[in-house]
Every structure is written in C-alpha cells, then in structure tokens.
KEKOL-477744 format. One record per atom (N, C-alpha, C): atom name; x, y, z; residue number from 1; residue in one letter. Coordinates in nm, 3 decimals, padded with zeros to 5 digits, m for minus. Layout:
// residues N
+------+---------+---------+---------+-----+------+
! atom !      xx !      yy !      zz !  nr ! rest !
+------+---------+---------+---------+-----+------+
!   CA !       X !       Y !       Z ! NUM !    A !
...
+------+---------+---------+---------+-----+------+
***
This chain:
// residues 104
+------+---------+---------+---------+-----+------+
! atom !      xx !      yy !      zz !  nr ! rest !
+------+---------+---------+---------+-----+------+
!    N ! m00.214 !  00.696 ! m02.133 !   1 !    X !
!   CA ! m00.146 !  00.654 ! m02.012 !   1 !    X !
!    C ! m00.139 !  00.501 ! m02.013 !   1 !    X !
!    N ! m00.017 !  00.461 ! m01.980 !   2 !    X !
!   CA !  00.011 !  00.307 ! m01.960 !   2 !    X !
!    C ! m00.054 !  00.258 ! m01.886 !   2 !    X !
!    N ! m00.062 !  00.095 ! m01.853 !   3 !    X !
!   CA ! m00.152 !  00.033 ! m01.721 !   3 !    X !
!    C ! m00.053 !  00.033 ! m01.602 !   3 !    X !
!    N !  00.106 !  00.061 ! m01.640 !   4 !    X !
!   CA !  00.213 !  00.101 ! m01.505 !   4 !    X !
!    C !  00.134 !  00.238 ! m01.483 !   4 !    X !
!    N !  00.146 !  00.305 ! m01.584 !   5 !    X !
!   CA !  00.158 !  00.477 ! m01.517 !   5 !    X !
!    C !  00.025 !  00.486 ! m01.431 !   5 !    X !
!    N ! m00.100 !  00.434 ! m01.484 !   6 !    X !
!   CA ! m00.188 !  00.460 ! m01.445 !   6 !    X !
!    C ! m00.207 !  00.376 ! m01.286 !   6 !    X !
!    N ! m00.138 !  00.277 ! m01.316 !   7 !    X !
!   CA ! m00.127 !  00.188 ! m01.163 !   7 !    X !
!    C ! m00.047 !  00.255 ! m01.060 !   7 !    X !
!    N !  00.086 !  00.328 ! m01.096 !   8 !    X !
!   CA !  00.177 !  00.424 ! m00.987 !   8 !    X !
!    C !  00.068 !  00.578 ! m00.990 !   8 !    X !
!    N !  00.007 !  00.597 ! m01.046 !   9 !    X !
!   CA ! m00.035 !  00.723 ! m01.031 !   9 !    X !
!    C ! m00.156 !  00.696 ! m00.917 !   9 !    X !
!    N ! m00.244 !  00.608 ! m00.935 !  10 !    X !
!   CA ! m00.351 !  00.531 ! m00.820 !  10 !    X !
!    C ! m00.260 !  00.490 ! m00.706 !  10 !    X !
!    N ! m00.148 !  00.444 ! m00.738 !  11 !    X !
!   CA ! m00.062 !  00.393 ! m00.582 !  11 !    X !
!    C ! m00.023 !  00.557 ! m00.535 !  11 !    X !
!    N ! m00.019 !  00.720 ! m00.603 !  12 !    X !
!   CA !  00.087 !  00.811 ! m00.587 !  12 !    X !
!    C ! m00.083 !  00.852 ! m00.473 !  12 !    X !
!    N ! m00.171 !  00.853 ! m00.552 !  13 !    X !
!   CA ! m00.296 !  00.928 ! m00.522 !  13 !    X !
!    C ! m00.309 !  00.872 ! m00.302 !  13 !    X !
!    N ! m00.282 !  00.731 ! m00.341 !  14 !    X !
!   CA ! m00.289 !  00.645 ! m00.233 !  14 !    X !
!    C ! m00.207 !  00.682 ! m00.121 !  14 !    X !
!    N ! m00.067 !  00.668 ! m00.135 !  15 !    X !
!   CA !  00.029 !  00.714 ! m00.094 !  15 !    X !
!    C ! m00.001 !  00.864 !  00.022 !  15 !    X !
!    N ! m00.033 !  00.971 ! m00.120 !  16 !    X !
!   CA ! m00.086 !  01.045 ! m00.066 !  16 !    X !
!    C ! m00.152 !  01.107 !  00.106 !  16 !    X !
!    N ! m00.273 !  00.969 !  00.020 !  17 !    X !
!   CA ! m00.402 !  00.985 !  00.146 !  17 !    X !
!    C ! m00.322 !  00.942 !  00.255 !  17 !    X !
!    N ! m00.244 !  00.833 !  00.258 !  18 !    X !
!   CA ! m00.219 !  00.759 !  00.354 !  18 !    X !
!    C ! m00.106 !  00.848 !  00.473 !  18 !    X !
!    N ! m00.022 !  00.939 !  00.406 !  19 !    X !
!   CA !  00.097 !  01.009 !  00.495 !  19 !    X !
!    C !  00.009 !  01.118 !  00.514 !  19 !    X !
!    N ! m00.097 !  01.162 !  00.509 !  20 !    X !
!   CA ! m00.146 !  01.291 !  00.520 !  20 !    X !
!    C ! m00.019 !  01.445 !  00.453 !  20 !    X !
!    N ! m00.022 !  01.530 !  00.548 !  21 !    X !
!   CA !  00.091 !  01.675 !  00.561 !  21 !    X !
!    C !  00.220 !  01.607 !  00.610 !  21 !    X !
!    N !  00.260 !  01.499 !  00.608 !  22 !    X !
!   CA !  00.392 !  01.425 !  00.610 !  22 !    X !
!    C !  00.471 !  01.449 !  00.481 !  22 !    X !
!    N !  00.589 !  01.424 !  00.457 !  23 !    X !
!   CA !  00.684 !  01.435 !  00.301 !  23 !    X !
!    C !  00.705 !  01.260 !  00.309 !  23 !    X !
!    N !  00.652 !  01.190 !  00.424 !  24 !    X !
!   CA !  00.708 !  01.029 !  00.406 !  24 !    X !
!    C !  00.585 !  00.973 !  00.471 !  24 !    X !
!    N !  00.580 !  00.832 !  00.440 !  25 !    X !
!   CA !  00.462 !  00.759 !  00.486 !  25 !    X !
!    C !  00.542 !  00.676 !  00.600 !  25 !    X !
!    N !  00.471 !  00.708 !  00.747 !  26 !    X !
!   CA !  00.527 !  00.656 !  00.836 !  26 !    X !
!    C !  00.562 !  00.455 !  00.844 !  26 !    X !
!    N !  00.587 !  00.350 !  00.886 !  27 !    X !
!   CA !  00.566 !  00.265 !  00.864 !  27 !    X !
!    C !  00.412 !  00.215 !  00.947 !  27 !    X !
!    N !  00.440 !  00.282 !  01.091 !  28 !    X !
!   CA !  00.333 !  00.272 !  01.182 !  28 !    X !
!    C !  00.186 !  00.294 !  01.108 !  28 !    X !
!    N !  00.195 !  00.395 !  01.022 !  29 !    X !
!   CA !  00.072 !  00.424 !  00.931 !  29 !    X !
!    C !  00.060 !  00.312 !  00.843 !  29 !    X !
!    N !  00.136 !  00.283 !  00.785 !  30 !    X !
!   CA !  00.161 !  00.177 !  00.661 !  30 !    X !
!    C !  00.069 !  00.021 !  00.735 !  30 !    X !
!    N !  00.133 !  00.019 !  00.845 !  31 !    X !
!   CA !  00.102 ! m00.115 !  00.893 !  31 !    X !
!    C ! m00.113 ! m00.094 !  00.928 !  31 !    X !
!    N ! m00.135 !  00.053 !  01.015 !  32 !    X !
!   CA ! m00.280 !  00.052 !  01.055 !  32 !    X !
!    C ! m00.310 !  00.063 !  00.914 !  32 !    X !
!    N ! m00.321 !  00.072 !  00.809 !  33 !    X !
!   CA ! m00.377 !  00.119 !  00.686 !  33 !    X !
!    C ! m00.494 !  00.026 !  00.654 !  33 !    X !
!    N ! m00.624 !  00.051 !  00.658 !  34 !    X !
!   CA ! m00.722 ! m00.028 !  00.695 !  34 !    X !
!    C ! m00.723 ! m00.115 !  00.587 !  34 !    X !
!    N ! m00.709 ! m00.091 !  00.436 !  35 !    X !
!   CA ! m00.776 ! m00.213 !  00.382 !  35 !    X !
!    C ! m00.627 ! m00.338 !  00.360 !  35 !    X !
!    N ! m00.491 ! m00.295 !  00.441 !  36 !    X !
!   CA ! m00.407 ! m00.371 !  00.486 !  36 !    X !
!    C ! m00.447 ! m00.444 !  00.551 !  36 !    X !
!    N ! m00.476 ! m00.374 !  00.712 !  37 !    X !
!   CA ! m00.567 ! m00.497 !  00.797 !  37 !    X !
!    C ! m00.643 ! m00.530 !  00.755 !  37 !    X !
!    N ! m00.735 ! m00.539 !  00.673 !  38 !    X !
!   CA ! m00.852 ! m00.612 !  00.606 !  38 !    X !
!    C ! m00.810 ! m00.745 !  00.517 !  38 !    X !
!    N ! m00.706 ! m00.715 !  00.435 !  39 !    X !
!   CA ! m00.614 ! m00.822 !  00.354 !  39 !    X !
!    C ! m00.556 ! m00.911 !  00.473 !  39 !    X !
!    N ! m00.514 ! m00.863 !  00.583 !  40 !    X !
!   CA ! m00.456 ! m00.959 !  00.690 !  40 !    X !
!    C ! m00.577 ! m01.008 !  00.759 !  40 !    X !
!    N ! m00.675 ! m00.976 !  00.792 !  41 !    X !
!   CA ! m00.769 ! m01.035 !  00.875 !  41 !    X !
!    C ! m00.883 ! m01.145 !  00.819 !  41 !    X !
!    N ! m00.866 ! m01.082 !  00.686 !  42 !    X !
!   CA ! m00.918 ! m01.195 !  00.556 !  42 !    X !
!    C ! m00.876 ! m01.327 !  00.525 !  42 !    X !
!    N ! m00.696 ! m01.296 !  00.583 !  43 !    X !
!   CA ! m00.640 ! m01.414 !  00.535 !  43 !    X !
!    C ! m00.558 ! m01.435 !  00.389 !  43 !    X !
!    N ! m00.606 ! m01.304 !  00.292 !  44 !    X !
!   CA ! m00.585 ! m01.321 !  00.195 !  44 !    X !
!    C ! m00.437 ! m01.247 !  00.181 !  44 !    X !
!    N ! m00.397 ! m01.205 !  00.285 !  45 !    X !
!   CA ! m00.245 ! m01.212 !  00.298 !  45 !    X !
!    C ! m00.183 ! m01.196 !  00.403 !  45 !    X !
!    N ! m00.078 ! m01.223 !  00.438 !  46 !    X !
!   CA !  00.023 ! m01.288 !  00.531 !  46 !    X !
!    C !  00.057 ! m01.205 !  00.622 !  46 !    X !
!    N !  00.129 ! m01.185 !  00.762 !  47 !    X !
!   CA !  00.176 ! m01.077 !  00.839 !  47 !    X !
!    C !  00.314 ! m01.109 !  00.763 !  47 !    X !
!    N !  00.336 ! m01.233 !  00.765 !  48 !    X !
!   CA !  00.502 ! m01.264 !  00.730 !  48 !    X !
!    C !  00.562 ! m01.209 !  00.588 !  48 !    X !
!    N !  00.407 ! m01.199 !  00.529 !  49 !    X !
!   CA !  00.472 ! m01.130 !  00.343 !  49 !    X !
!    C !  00.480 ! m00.993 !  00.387 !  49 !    X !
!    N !  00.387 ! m00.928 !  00.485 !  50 !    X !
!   CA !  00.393 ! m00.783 !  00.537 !  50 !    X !
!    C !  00.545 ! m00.715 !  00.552 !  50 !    X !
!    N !  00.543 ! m00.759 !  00.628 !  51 !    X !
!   CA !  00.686 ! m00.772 !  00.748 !  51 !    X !
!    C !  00.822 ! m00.776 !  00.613 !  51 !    X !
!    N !  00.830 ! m00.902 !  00.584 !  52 !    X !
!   CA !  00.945 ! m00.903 !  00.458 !  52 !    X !
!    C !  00.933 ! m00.786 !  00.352 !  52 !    X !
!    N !  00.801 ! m00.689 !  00.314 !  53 !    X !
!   CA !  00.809 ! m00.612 !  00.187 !  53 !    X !
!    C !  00.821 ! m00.504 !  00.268 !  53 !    X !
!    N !  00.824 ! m00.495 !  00.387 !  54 !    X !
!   CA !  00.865 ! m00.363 !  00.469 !  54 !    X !
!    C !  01.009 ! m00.385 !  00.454 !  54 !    X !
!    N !  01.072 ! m00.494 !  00.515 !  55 !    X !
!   CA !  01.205 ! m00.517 !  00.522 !  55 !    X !
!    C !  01.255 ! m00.476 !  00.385 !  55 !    X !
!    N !  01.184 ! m00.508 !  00.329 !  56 !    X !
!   CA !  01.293 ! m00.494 !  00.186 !  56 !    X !
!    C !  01.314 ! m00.389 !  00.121 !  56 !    X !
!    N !  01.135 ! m00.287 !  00.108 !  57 !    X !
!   CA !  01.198 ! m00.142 !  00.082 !  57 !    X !
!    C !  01.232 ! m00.034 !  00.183 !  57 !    X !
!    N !  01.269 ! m00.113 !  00.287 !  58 !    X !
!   CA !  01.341 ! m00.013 !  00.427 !  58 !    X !
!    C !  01.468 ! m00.026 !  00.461 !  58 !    X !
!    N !  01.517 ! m00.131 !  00.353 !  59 !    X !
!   CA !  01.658 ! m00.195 !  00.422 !  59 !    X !
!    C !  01.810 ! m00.135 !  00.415 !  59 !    X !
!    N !  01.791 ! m00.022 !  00.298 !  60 !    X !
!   CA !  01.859 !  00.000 !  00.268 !  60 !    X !
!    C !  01.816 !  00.224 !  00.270 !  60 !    X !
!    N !  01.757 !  00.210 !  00.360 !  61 !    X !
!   CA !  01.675 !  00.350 !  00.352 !  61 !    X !
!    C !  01.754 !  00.425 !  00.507 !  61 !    X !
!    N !  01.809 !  00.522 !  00.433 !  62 !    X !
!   CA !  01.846 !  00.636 !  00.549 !  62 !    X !
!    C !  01.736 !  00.609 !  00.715 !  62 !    X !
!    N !  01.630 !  00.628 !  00.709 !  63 !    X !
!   CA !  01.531 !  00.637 !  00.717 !  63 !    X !
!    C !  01.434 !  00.544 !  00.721 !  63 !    X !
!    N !  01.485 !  00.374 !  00.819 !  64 !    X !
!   CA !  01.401 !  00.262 !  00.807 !  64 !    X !
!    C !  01.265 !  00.310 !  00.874 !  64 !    X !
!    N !  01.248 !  00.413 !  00.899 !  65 !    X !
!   CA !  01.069 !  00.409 !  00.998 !  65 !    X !
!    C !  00.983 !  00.464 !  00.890 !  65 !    X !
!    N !  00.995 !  00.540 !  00.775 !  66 !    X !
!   CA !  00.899 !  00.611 !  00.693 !  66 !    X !
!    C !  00.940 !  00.575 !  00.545 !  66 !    X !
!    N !  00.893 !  00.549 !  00.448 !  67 !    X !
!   CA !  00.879 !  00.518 !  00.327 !  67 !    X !
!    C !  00.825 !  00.668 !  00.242 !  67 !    X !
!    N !  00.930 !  00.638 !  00.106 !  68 !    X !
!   CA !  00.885 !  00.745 !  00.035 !  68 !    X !
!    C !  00.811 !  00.678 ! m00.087 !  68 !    X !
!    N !  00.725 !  00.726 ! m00.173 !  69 !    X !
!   CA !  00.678 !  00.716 ! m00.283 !  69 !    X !
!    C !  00.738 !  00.590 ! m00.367 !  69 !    X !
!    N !  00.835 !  00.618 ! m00.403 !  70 !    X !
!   CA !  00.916 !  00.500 ! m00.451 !  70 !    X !
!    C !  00.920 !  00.398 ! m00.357 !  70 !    X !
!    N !  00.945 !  00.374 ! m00.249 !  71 !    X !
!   CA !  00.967 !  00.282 ! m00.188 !  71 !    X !
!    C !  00.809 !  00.195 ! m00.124 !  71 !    X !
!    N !  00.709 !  00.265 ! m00.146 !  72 !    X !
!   CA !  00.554 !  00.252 ! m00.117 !  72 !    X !
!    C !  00.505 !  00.180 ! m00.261 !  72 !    X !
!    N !  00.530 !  00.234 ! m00.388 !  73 !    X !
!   CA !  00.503 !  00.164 ! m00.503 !  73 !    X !
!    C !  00.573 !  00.029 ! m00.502 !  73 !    X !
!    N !  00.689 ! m00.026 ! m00.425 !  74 !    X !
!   CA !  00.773 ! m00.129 ! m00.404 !  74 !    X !
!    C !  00.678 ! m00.220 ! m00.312 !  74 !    X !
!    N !  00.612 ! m00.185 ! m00.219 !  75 !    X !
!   CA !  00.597 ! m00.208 ! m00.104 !  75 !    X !
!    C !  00.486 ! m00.300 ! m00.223 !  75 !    X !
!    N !  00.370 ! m00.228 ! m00.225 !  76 !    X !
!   CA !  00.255 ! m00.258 ! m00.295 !  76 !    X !
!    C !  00.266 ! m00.363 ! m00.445 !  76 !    X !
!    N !  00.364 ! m00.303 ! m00.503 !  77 !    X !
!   CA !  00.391 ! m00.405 ! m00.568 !  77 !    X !
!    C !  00.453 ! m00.587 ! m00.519 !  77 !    X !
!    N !  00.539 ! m00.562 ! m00.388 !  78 !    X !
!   CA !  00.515 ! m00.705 ! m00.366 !  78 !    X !
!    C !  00.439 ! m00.756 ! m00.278 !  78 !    X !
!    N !  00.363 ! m00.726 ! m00.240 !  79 !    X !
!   CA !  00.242 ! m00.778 ! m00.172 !  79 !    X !
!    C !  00.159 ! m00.803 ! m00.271 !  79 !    X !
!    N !  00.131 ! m00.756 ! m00.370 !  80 !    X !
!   CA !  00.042 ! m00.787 ! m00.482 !  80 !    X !
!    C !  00.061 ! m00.876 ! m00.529 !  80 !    X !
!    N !  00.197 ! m00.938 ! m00.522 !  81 !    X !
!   CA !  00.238 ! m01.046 ! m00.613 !  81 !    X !
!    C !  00.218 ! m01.198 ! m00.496 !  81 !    X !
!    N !  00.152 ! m01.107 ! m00.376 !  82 !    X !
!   CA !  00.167 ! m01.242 ! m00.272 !  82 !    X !
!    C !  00.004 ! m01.257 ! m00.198 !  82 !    X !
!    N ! m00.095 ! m01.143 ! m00.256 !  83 !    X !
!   CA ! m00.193 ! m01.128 ! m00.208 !  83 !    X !
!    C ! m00.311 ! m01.288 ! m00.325 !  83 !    X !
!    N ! m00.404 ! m01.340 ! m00.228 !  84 !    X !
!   CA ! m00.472 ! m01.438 ! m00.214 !  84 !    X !
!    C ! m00.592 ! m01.400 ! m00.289 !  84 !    X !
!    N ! m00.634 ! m01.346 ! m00.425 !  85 !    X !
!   CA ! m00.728 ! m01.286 ! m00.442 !  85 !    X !
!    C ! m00.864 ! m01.372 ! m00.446 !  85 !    X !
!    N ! m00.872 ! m01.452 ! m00.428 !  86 !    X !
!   CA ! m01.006 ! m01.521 ! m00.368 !  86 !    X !
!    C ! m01.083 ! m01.469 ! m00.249 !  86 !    X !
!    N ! m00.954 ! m01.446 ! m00.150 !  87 !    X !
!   CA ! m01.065 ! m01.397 ! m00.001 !  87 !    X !
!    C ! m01.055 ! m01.258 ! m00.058 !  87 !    X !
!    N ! m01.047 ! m01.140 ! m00.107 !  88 !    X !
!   CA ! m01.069 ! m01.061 ! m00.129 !  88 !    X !
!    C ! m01.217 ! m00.994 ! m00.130 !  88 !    X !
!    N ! m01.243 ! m00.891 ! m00.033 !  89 !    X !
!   CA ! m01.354 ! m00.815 ! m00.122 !  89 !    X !
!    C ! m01.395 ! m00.717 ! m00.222 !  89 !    X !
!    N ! m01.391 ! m00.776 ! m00.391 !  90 !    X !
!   CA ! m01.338 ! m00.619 ! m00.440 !  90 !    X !
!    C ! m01.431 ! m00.523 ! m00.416 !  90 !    X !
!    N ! m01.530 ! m00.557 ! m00.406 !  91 !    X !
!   CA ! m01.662 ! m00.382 ! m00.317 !  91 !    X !
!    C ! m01.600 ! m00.327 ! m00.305 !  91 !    X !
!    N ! m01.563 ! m00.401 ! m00.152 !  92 !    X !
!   CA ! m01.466 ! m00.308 ! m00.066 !  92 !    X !
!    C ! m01.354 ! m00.191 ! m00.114 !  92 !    X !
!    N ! m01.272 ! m00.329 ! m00.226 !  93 !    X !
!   CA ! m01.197 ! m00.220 ! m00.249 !  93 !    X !
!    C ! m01.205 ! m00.147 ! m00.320 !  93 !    X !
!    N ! m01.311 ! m00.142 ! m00.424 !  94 !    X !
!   CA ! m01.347 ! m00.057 ! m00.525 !  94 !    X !
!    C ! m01.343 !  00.082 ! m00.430 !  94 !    X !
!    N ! m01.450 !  00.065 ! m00.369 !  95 !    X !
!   CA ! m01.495 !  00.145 ! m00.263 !  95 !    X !
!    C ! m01.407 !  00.230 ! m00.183 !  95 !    X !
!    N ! m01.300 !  00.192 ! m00.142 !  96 !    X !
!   CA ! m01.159 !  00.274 ! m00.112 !  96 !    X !
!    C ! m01.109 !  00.331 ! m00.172 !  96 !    X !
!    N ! m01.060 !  00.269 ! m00.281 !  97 !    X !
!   CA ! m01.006 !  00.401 ! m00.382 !  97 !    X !
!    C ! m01.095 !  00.497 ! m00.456 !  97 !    X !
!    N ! m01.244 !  00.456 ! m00.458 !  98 !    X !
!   CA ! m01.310 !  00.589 ! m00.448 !  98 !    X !
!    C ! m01.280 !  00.670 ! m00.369 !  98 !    X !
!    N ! m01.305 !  00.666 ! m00.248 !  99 !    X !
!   CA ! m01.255 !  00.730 ! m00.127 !  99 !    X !
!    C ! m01.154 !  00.809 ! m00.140 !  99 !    X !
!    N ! m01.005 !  00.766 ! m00.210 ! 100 !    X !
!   CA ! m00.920 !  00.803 ! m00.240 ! 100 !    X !
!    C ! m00.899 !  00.887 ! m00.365 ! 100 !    X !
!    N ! m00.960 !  00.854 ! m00.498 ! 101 !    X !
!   CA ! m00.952 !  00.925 ! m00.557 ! 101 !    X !
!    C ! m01.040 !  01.046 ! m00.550 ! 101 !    X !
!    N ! m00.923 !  01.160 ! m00.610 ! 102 !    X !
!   CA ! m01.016 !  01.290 ! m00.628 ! 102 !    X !
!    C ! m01.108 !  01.325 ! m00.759 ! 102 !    X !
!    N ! m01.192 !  01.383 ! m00.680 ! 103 !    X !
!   CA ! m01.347 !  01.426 ! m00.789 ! 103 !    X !
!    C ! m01.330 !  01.531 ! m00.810 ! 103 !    X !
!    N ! m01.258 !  01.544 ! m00.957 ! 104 !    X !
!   CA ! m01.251 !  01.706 ! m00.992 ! 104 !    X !
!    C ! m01.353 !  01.803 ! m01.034 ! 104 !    X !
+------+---------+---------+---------+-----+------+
***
C-alpha cells in the first residue's frame, strides 16, 4: 500500500467515524469534530483556513451542507497543508486515530 492509499484509507476509516449511519458527513459535524476544535483552540490552525477548505470542497456540491468521502479527503488535505505543527499534540492525536481505527 502507498503512503496516499494508506493516508485516504485512515482519512476513509475517519470519515467514517465522523458521519456515523449517515451516507454524508454533515458540515455541522465536520466543524464540532473534536480534534478540529483542538487544532483551532491550539492555535495551530485558523477558523479562516477552516471556513475557506469548507468553501472550497462545498462549492460546487449539489449538496453544500454535507460532504462526501471525496470531498472530506479534500477538506483534510488542505488544512494539512495550512496546519501549524508545532502547537500540535501528537499524543493526542496518535490517540484518536486509535480510537478510530478498527481492532480486528
């Protein structure tokens, strides 16, 4: 497995958790998504980079209130490219995607 495949398959796993029995990830969900607020309350990223990577994979979406898979791997990918990794806690986030991933 590639370091993409294996990175969209951890974002698919994510995704997942995050819409629950939904077929789309609400945005309202997207925005409470805790270790989001944690990246915003850290500092280590922006409401304004938030806001724009919503805009951008919603802009053109049947459907600006919920995000699909594709458009969630978009999402994550540019915030990543805007996230502050100094204030970061990786514990933390190690620690989440445990959470997230499944223990077969």
């Amino acid at each position: 497995m590639t370091a993409t495949e294996e990175a969209n398959s951890l974002s698919g796993e994510l995704f997942d958790s995050l819409r629950g029995k939904s077929a789309t990830l609400s945005v309202g969900k997207l925005r409470k998504w805790d270790e989001l607020q944690d990246m915003l309350s850290s500092g280590s990223l922006k409401h304004s980079t938030v806001e724009r990577a919503i805009q951008k994979v919603t802009s053109s979406s049947s459907d600006p209130t919920s995000l699909n898979l594709d458009q969630f791997i978009t999402f994550i990918d540019t915030i990543q490219s805007n996230v502050n990794f100094e204030e970061i806690d990786v514990d933390a986030v190690v620690d989440s995607v445990k959470d997230v991933t499944p223990t077969s």
